[in-house]
C-alpha positions in Angstrom: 20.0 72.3 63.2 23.2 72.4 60.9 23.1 68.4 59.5 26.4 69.2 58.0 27.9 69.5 61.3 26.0 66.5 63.0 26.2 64.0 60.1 30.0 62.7 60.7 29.2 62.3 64.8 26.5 60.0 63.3 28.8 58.4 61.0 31.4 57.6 63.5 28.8 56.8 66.0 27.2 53.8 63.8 31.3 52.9 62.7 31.8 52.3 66.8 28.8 50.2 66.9 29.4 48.5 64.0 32.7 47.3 65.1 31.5 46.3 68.9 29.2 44.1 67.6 31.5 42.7 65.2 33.8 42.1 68.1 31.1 40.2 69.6 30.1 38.2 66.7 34.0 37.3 65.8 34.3 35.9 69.7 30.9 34.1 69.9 32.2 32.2 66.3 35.9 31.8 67.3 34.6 30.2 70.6 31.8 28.1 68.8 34.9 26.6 66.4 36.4 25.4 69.7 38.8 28.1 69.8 40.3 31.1 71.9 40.0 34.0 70.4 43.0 35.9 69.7 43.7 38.8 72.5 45.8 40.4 70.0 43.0 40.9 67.5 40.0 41.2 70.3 42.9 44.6 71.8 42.8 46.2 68.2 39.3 45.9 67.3 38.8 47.5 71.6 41.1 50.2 70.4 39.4 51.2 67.3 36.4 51.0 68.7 37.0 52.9 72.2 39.0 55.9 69.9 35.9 55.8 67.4 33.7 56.6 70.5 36.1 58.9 72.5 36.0 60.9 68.5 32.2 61.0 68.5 32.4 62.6 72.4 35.0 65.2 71.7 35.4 68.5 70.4 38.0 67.7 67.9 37.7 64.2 67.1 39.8 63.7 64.7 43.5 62.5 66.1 40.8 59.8 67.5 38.9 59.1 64.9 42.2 58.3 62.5 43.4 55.8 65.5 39.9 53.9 65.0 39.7 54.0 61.2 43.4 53.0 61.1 43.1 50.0 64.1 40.0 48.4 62.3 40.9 48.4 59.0 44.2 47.2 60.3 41.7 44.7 61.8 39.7 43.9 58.5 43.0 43.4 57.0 44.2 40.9 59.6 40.8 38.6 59.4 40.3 38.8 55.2 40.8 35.1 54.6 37.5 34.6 57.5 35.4 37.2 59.0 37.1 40.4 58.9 34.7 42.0 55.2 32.4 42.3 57.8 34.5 45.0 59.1 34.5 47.0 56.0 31.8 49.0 56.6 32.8 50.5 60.0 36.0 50.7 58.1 34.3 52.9 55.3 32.4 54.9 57.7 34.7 56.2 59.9 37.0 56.7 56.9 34.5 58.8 55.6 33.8 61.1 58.4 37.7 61.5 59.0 37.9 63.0 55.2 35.0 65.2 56.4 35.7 68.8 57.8 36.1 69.2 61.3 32.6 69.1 63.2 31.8 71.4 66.8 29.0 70.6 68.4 25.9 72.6 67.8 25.4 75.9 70.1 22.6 77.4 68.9 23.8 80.6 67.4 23.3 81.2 63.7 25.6 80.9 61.6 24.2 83.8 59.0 
């Protein structure tokens, strides 16, 4: 198993989780304040978070994977003054795997 060619699918795996349940949590405490959330905000962190998952299922992820780092750290950007440092880690993640060279999934053959 080549880690250096699975570690950035796990990378932008956890950054697509990571935002989801942010997502969650920033509906479940904008509805607890009495609020709506805004669809504007709820559409960009979907959007990061659908491309971050379409990047880990493809072959070359990385048009993708750009879309999601650049929609959520648009997003973390956006929700500074309240909630949105808790994006920063998705943000760093899947910023990290981007800079990383292109991954293909594993087939088996050796590489020596």
């Amino acid at each position: 198993m080549d880690n250096e060619r699975v570690h950035p699918r796990y990378l932008v795996l956890g950054a697509a989780v990571w935002a989801a349940g942010y997502t969650g949590t920033y509906i479940v405490i904008v509805r607890g304040q009495g609020h709506s959330p805004a669809w504007w905000y709820v559409a960009l962190l979907a959007t990061g978070t659908g491309a971050l998952a379409l990047a880990a299922a493809r072959r070359r992820p990385r048009p993708p994977l750009i879309l999601g780092a650049v929609c959520l750290a648009l997003a973390a950007l956006a929700g500074l003054l309240s909630i949105g440092l808790l994006l920063v880690p998705g943000v760093v993640a899947a910023t990290v795997a981007a800079t990383r060279p292109s991954w293909r999934p594993h087939t088996g053959d050796s590489a020596s």
